[in-house]
TIKE-722164 format. One record per atom (N, C-alpha, C): residue number from 0; x, y, z. Coordinates in Angstrom, 3 decimals, decimal comma. Atoms other than C-alpha are relative to their C-alpha. Example, Ala and Ser with C-alpha at 12.3 -4.5 7.8 and 13.67 -1.06 7.14 Angstrom:
TIKE-722164
 num     east    north       up
   0    0,890   -1,190    0,000
   0   12,300   -4,500    7,800
   0    0,900    1,200    0,000
   1   -0,820   -1,190   -0,060
   1   13,670   -1,060    7,140
   1   -0,770    1,090    0,730
//
This chain:
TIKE-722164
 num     east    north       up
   0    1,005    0,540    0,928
   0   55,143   -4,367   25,920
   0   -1,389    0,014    0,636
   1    1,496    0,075   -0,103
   1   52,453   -4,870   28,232
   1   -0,173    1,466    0,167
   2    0,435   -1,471    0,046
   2   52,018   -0,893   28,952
   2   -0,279    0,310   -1,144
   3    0,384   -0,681    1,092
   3   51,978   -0,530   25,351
   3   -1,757   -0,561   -0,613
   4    1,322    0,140   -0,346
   4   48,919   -3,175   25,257
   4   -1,176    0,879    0,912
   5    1,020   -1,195   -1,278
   5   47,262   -1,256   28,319
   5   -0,111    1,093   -0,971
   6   -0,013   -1,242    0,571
   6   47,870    1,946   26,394
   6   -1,300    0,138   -1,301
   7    1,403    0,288    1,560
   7   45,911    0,765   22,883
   7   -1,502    0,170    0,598
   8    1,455    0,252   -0,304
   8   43,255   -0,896   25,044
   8   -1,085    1,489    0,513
   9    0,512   -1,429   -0,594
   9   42,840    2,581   26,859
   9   -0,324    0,675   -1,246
  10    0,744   -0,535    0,994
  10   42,433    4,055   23,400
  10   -0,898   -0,311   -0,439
  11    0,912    0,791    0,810
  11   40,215    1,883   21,913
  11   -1,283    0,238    1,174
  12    0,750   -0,088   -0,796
  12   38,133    2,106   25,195
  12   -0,442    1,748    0,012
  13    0,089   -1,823   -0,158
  13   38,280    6,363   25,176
  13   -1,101    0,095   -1,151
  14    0,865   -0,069    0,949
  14   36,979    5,944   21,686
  14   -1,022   -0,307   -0,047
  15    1,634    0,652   -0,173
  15   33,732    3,830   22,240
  15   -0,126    1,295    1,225
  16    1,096   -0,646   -0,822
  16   33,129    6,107   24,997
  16   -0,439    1,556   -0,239
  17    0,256   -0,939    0,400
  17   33,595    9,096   23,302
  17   -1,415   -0,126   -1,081
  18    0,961    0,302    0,730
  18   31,325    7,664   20,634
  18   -1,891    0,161    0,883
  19    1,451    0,406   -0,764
  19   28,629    6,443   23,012
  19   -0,430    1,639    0,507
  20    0,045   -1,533   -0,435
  20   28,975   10,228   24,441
  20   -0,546    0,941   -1,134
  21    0,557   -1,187    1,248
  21   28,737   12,108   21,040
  21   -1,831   -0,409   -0,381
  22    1,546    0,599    0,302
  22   25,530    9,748   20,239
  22   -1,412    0,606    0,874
  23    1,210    0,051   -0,706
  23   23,783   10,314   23,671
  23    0,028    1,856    0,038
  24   -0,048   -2,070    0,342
  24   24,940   14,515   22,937
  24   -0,877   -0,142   -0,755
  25    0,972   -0,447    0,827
  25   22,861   14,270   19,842
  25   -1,320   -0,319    0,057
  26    1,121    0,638   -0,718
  26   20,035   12,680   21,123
  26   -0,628    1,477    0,962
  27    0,730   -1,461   -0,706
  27   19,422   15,786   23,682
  27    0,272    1,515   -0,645
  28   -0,007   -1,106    1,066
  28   20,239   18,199   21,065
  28   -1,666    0,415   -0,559
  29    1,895   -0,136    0,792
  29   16,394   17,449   19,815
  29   -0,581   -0,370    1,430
  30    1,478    0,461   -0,383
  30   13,563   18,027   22,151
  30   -1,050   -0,348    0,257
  31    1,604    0,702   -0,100
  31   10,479   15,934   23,067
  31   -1,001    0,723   -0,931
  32    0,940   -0,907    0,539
  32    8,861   18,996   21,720
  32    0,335   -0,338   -1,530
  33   -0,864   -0,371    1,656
  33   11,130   19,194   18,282
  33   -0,247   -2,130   -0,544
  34   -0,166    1,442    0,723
  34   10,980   14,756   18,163
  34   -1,380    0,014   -0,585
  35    1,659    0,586    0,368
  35    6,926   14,657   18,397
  35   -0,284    0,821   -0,959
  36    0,770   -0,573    0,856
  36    6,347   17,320   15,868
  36    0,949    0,183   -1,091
  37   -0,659    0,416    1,246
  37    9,022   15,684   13,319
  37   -0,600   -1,306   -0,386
  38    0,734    0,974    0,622
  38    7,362   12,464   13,487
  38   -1,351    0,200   -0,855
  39    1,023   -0,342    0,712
  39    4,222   13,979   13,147
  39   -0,008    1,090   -1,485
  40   -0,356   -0,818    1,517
  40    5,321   16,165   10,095
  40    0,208   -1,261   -1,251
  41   -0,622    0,838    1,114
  41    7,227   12,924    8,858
  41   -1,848   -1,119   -0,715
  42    0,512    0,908    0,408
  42    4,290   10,578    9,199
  42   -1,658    0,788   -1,154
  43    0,429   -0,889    0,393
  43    1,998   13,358    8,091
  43   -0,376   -0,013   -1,879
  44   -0,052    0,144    1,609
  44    3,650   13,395    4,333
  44   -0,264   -1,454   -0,478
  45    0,209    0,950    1,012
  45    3,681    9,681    4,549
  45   -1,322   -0,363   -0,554
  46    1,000    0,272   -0,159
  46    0,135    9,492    4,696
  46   -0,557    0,518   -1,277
  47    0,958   -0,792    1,450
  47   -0,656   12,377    1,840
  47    0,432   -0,846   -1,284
  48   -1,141    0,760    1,704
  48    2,178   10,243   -0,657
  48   -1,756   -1,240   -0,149
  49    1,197    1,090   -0,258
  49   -0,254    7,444    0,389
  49   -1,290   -0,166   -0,417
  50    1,523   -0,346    0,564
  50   -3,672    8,474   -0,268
  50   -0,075    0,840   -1,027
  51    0,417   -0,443    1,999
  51   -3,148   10,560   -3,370
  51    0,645   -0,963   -0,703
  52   -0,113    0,944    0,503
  52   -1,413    7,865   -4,604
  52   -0,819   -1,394   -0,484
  53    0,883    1,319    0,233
  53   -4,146    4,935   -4,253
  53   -1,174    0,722   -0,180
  54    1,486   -0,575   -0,051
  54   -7,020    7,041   -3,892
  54   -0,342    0,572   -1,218
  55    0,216   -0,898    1,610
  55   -7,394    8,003   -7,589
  55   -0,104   -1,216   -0,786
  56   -0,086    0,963    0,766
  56   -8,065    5,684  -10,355
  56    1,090   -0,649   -0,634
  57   -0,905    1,226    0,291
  57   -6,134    2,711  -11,319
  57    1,678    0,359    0,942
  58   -0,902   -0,600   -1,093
  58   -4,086    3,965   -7,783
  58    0,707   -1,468    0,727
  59   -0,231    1,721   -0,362
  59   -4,218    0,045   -7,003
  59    0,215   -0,612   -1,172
  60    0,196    1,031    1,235
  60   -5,159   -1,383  -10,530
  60    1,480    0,049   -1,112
  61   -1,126   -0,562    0,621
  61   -1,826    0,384  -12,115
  61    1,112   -0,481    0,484
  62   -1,119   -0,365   -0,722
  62    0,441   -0,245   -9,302
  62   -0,330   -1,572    0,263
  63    0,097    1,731   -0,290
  63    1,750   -3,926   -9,323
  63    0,535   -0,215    1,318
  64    0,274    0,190   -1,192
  64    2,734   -3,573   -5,788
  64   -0,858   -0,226    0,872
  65    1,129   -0,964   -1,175
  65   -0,546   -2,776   -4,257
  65   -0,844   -1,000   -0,989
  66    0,779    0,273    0,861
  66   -2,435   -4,272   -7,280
  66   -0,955   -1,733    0,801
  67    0,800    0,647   -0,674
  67   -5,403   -6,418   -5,660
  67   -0,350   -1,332   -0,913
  68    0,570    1,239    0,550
  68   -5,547   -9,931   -7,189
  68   -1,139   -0,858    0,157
  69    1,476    0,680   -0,787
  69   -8,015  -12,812   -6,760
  69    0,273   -0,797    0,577
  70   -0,223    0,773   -1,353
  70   -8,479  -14,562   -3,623
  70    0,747   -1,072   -0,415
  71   -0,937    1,232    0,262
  71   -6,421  -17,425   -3,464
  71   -0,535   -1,079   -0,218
  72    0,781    0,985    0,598
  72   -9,217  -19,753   -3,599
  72   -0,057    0,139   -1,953
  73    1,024   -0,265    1,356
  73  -10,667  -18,442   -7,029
  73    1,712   -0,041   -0,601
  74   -1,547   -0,203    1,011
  74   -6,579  -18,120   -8,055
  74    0,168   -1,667   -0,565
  75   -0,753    1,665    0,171
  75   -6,683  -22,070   -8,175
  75   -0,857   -0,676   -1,230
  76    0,374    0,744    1,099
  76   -9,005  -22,461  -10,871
  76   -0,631    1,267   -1,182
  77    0,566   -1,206    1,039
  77   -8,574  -18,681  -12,643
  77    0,295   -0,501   -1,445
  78   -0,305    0,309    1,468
  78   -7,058  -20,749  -15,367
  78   -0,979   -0,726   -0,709
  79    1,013    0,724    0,228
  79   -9,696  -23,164  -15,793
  79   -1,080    0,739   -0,441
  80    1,092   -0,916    0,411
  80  -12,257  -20,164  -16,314
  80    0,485    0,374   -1,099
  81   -0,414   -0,701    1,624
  81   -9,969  -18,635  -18,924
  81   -0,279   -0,959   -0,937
  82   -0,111    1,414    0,999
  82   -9,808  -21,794  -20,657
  82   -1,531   -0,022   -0,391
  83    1,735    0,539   -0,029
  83  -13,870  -22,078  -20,256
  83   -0,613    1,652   -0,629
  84   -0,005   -1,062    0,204
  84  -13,884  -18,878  -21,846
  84   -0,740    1,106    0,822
  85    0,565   -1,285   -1,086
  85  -14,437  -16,542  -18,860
  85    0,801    1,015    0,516
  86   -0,775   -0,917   -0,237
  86  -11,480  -14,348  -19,580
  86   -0,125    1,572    0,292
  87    0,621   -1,158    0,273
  87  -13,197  -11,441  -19,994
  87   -0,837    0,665    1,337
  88    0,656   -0,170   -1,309
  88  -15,451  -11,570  -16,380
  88    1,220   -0,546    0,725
  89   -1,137   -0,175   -0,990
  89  -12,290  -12,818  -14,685
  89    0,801    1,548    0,111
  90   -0,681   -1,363   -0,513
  90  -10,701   -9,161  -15,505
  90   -0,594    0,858    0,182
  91    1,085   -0,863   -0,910
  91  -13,562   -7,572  -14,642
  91   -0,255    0,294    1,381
  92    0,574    0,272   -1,170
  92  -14,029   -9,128  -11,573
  92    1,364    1,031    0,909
  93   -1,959   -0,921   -0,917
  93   -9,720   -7,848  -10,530
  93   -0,564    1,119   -0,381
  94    0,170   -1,472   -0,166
  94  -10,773   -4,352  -11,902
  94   -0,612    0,527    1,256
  95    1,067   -0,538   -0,968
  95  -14,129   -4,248   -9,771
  95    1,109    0,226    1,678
  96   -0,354    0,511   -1,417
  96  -12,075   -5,438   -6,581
  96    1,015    1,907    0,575
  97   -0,649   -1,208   -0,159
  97   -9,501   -2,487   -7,287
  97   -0,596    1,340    0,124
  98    0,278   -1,618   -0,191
  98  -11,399    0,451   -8,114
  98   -0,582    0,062    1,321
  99    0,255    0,363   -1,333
  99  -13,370   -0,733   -4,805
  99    0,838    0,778    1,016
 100   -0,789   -0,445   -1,081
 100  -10,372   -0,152   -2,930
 100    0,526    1,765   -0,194
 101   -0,452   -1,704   -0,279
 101   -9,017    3,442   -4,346
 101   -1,334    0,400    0,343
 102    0,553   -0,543   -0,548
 102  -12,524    4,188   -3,653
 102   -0,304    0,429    1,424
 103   -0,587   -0,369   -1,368
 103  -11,754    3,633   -0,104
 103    0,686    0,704    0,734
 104   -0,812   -0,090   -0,283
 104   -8,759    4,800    0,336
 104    0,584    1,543    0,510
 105    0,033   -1,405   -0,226
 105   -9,627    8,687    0,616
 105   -0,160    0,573    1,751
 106    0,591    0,291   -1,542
 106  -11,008    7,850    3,998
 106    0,626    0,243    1,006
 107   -0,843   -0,071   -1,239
 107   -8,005    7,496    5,920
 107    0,487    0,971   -0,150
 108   -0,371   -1,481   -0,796
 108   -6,588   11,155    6,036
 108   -0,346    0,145    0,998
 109    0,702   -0,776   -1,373
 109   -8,875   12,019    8,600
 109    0,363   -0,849    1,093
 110    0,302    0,513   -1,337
 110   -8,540    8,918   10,531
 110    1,416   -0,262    0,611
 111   -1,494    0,270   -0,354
 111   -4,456    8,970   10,507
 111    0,177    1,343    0,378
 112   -0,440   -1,224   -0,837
 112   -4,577   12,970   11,387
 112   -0,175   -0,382    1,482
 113    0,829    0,294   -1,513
 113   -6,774   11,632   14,548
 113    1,075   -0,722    0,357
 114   -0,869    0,734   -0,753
 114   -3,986    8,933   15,239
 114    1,685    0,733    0,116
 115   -1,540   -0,487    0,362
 115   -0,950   11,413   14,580
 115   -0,461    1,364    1,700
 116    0,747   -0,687   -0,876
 116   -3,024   14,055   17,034
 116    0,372   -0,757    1,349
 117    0,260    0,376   -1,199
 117   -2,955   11,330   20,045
 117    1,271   -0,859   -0,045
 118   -0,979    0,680   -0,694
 118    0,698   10,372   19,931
 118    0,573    0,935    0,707
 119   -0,274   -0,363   -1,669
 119    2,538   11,274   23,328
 119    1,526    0,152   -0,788
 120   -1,935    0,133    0,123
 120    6,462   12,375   23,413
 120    0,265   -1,265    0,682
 121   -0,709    1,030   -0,079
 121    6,800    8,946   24,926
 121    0,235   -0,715   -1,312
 122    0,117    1,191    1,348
 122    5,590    7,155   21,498
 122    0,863    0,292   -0,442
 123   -1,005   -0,870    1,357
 123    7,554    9,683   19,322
 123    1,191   -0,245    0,358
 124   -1,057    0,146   -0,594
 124   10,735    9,043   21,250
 124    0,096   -1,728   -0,151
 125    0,343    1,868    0,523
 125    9,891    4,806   20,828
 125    0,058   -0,003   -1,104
 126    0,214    0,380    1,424
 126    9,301    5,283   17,120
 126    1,229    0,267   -0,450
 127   -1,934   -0,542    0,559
 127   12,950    7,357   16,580
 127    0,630   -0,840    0,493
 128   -0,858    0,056   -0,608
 128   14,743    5,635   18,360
 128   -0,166   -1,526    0,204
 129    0,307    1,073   -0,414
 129   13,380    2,227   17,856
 129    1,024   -1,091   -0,977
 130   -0,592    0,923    0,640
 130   15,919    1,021   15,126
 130   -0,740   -0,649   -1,319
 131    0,535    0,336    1,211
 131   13,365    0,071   12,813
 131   -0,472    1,192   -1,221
 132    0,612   -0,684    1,430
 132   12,598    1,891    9,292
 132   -1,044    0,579   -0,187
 133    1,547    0,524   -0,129
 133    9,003    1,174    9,720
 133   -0,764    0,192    1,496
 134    0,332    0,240   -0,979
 134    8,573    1,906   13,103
 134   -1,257    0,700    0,163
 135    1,213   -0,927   -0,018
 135    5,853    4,865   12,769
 135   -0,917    0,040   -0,671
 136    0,885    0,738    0,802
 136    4,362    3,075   10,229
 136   -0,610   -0,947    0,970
 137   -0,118    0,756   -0,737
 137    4,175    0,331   12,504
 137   -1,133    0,510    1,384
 138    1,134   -0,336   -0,790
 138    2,082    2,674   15,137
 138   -1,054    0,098   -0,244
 139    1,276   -0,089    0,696
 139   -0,193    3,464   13,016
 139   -1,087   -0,836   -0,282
 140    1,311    1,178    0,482
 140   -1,303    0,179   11,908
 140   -0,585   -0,264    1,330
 141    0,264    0,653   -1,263
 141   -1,345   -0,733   15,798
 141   -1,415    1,089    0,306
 142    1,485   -1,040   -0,594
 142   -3,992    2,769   16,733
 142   -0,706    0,255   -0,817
 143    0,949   -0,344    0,915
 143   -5,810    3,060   13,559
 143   -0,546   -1,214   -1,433
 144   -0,007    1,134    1,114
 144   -6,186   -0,514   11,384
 144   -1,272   -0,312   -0,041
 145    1,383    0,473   -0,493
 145   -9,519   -1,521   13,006
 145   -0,734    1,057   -0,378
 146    0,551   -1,059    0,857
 146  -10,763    1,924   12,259
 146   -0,327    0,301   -0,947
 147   -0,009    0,185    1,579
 147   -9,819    2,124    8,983
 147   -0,498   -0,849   -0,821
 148    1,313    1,281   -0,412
 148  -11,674   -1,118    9,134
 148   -1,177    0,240   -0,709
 149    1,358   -0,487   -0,181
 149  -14,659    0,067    9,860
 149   -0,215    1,029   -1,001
 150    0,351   -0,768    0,830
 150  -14,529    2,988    7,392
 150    0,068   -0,534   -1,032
 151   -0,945    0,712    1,641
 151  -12,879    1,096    4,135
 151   -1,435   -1,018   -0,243
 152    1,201    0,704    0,725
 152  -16,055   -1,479    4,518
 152   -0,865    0,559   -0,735
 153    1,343    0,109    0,586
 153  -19,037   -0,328    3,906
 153    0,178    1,072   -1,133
 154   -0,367   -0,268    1,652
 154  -17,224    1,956    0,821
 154    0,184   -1,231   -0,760
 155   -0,701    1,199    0,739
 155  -15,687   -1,403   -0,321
 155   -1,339   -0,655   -0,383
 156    1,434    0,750    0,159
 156  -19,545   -2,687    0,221
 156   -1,155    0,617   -1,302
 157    0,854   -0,931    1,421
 157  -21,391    0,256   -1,443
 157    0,603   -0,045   -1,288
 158   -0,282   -0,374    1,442
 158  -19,476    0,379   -4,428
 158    0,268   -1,372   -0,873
 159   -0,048    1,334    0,818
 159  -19,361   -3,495   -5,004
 159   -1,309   -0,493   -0,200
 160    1,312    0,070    0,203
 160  -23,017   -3,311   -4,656
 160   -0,175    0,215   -1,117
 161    0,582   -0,491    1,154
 161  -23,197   -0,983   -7,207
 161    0,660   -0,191   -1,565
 162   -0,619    0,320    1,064
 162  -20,513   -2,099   -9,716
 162   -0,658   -1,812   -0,491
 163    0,746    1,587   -0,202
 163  -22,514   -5,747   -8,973
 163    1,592   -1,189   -0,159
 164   -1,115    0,894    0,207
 164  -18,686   -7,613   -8,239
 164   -0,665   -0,900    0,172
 165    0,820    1,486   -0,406
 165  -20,559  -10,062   -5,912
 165   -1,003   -0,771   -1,350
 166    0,187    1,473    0,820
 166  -22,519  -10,967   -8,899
 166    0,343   -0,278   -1,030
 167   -1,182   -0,086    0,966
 167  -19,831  -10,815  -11,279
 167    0,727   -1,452    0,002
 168   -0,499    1,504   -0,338
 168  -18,060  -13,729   -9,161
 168   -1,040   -0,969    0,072
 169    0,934    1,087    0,242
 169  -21,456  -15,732   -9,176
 169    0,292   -0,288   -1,408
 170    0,507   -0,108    1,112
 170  -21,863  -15,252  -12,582
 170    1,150   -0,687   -0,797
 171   -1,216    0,783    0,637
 171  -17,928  -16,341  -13,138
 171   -0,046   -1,085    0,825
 172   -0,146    1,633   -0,883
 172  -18,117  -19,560  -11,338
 172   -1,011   -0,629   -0,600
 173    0,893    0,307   -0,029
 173  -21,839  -19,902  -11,529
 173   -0,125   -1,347   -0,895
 174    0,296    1,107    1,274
 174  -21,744  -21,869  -15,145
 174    0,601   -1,201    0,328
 175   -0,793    1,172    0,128
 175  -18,955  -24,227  -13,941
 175    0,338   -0,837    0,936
 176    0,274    0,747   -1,551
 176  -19,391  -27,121  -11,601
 176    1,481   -0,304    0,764
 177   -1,117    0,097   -0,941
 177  -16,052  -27,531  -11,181
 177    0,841    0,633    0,518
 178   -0,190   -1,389   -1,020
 178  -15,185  -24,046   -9,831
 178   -0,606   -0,162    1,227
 179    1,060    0,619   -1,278
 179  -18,202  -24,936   -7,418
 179    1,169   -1,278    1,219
 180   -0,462    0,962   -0,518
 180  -16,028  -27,863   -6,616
 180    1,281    0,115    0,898
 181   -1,264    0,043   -0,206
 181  -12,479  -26,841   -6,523
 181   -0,110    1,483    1,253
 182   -0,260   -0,642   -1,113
 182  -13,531  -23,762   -3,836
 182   -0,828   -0,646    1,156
 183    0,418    1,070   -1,047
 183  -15,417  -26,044   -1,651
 183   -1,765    1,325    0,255
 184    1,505   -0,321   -0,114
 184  -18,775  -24,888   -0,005
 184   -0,139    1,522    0,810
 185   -0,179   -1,448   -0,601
 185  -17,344  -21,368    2,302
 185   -0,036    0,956   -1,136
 186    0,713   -1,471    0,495
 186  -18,790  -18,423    1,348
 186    1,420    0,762   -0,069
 187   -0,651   -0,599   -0,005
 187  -16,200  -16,432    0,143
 187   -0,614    2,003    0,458
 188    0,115   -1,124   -0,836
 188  -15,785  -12,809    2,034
 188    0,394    0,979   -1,104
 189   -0,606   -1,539    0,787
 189  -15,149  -10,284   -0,915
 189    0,545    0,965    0,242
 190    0,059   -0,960   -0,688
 190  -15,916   -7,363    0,903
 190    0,892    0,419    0,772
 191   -0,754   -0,385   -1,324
 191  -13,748   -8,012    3,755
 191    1,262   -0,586   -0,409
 192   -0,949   -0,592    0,833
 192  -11,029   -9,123    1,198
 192    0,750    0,931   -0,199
 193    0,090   -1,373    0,721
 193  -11,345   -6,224   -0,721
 193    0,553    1,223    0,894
 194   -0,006   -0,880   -1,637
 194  -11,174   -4,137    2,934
 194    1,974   -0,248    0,328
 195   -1,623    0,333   -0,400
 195   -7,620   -6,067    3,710
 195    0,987    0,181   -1,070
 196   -0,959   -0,097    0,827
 196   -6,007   -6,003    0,750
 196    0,197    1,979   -0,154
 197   -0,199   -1,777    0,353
 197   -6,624   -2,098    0,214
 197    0,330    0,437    1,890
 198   -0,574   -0,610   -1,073
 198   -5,358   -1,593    4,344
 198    1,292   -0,687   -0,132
 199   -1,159    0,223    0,025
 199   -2,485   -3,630    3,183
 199    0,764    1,125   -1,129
 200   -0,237   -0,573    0,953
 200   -1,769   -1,606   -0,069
 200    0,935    1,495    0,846
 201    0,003   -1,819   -0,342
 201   -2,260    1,713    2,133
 201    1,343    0,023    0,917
 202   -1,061    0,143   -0,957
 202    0,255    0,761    4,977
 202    1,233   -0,070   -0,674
 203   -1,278    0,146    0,577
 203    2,874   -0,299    2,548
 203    0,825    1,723   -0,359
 204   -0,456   -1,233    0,651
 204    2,946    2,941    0,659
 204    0,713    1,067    1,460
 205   -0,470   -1,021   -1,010
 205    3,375    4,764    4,000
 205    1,458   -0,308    0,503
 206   -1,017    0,793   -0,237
 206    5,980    2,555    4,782
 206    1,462    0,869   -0,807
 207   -0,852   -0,863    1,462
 207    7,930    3,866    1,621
 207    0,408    0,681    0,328
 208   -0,364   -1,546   -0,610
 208    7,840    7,036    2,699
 208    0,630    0,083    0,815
 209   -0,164    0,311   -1,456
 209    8,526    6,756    6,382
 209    1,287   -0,753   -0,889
 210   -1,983    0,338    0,062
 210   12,051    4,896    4,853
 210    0,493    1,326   -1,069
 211   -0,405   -0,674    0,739
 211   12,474    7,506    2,113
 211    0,652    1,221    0,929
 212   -0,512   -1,407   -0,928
 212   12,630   10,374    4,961
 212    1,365   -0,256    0,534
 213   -1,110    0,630   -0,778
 213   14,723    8,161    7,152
 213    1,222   -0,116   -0,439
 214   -1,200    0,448    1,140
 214   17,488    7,443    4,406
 214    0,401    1,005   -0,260
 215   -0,900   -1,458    0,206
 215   17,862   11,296    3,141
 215   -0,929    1,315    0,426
 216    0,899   -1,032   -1,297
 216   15,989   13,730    6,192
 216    0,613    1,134   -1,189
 217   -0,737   -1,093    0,999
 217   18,327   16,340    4,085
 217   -0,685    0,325   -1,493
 218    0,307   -0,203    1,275
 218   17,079   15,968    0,598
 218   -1,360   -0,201   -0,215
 219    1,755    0,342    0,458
 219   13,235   15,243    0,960
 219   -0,831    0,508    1,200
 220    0,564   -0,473   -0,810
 220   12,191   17,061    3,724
 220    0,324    1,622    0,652
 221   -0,027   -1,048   -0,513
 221   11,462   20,255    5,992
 221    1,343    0,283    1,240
 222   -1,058   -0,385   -0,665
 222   14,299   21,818    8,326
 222   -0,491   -0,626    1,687
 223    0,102    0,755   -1,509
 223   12,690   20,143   11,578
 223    0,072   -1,397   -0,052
 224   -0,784    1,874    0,070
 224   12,808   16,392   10,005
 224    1,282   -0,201   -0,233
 225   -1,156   -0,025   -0,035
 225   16,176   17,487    8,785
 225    1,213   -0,175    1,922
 226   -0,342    0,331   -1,510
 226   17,048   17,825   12,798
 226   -0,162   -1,068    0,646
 227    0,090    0,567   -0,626
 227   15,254   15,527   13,929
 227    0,356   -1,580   -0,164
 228   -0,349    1,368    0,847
 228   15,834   12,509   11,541
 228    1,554   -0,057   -0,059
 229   -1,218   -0,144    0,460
 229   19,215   13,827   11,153
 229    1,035   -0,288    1,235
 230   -0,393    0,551   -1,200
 230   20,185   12,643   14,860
 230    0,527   -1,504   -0,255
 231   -0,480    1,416   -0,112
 231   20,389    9,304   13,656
 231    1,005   -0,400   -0,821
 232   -0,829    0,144    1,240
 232   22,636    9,684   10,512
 232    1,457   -0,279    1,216
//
């Protein structure tokens, strides 16, 4: 009896190690060379899904995922305006905020080729192999968020200048003291709002993608993400 225990355990042990063996085989099947220029292919498409998606009209205002509401202050007394009949400049004000952002949102191609350009076969080998879904999404926001930053404002600025949001939200508050009241005396940040909500929008969508590849490398992609994604199936 006990040899026949010993015997199982020895199988059961052959098997995990055959496993662990076939795993770390497919793993050097793909190249540093063949991993970094599947991520960069993968993250590549997520980026184009991404920006032709938001970057076009009603790309935010359409899409109730992404769709840019109002600050959370101004959310606490949007009913109180409707009521005060200011339904009409309250959905003005959510349009302005949105088109704002797809107007942004064209921007980042260039500045996610630049961050796809300066990842290393160490990263690309961290991002596969990191267990998460999201992981190369996840780099991105880390080497290019602040950037995207900096570009997404002063579109988000110019075009709220010129649509006049900022005095859209005066103009919806302005009449009613107790809007004045109920957001207290901080200057609300529109702009830089407007800026976060459309780098949250953009990240998500990439996100999407970046799991869509991951889930079927086979059915939505080129013959090198098929390899290289296809390591992990």
């Amino acid at each position: 009896m006990r040899w026949i225990k010993f015997g199982l355990l020895g199988l059961v042990c052959l098997g995990l190690l055959t496993n662990v063996s076939s795993a770390q085989k497919k793993k050097t099947t793909v190249t540093d060379a063949e991993i970094n220029g599947g991520l960069k292919e993968a993250l590549s498409k997520g980026v184009k899904f991404a920006v032709d998606n938001l970057g076009k009209e009603d790309g935010f205002f359409k899409n109730a995922r992404v769709k840019i509401p109002l600050p959370k202050n101004l959310q606490k007394v949007e009913k109180g305006l409707r009521a005060a009949g200011q339904g009409k400049a309250v959905d003005e004000f959510i349009l302005s905020m949105n088109r704002a952002a797809e107007k942004a949102v064209p921007v980042a191609f260039d500045v996610f080729v630049n961050a796809i350009k300066q990842m290393t076969f160490d990263d690309a080998r961290k991002i596969l192999f990191s267990g998460q879904d999201d992981s190369a999404t996840q780099f991105f926001r880390r080497t290019s968020e602040e950037t995207l930053r900096g570009k997404f404002r002063p579109i988000v600025e110019e075009f709220t200048a010129e649509a006049g949001v900022t005095q859209k939200y005066k103009n919806m508050i302005g009449k009613y003291p107790f809007a004045k009241q109920l957001l207290g005396k901080e200057a609300t940040d529109l702009d830089g709002y407007v800026t976060q909500k459309a780098l949250d929008g953009l990240f998500l969508l990439v996100a999407d993608e970046e799991k869509k590849i991951r889930k079927d490398p086979i059915g939505r992609t080129s013959s090198l993400l098929k390899k290289v994604f296809g390591i992990l199936k």
